[in-house]
N, C-alpha and C positions, 0 to 999 in steps of 0.2 A: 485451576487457574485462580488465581487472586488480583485483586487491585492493589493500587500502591497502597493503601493502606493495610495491607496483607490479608485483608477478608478474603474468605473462598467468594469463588463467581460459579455459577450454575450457568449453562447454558439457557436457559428458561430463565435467567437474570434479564437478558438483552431483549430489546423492546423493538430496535432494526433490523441487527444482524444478525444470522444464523451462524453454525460453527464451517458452512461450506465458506459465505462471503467473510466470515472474519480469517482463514486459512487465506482466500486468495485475494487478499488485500494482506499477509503478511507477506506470501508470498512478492508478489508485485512490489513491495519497499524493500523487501531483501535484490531485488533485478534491477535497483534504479542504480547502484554502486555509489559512487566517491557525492554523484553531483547531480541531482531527480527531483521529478516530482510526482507523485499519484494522484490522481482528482479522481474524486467521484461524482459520476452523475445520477443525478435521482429524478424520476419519474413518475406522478401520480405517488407517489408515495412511497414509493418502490427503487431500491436501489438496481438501475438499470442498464450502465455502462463505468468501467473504470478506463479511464486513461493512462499512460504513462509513459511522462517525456526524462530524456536522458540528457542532460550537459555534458559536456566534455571541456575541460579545461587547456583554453588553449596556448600556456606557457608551455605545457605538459605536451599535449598533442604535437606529432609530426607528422605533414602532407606527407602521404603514401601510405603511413600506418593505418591498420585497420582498426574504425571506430569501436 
């Protein structure tokens, strides 16, 4: 993995995340689609809950279809 400056990153780079919460925090942004958001909650110091709410666009949406 690299940063936008294209240096390599090591996992032992990251001072919060490990390589499980950085997978299910890309995960979770790739599930939010067109219109989301992810929050993270943190805990004693500790990343402890992630949320994730989903918009729907309601020009787009039609009563009956499924969210």
């Amino acid at each position: 993995m690299t940063d936008r400056d294209g240096d390599r990153l090591e996992w032992g780079d990251f001072k919060f995340l490990g390589k499980h919460e950085t997978l299910m925090i890309d995960e979770a942004l790739k599930s939010v689609g067109e219109h989301g958001e992810v929050h993270l909650v943190v805990a004693k110091g500790k990343l402890r809950f992630l949320s994730i709410e989903v918009s729907h666009d309601v020009l787009k949406w039609q009563p009956g279809e499924p969210l």
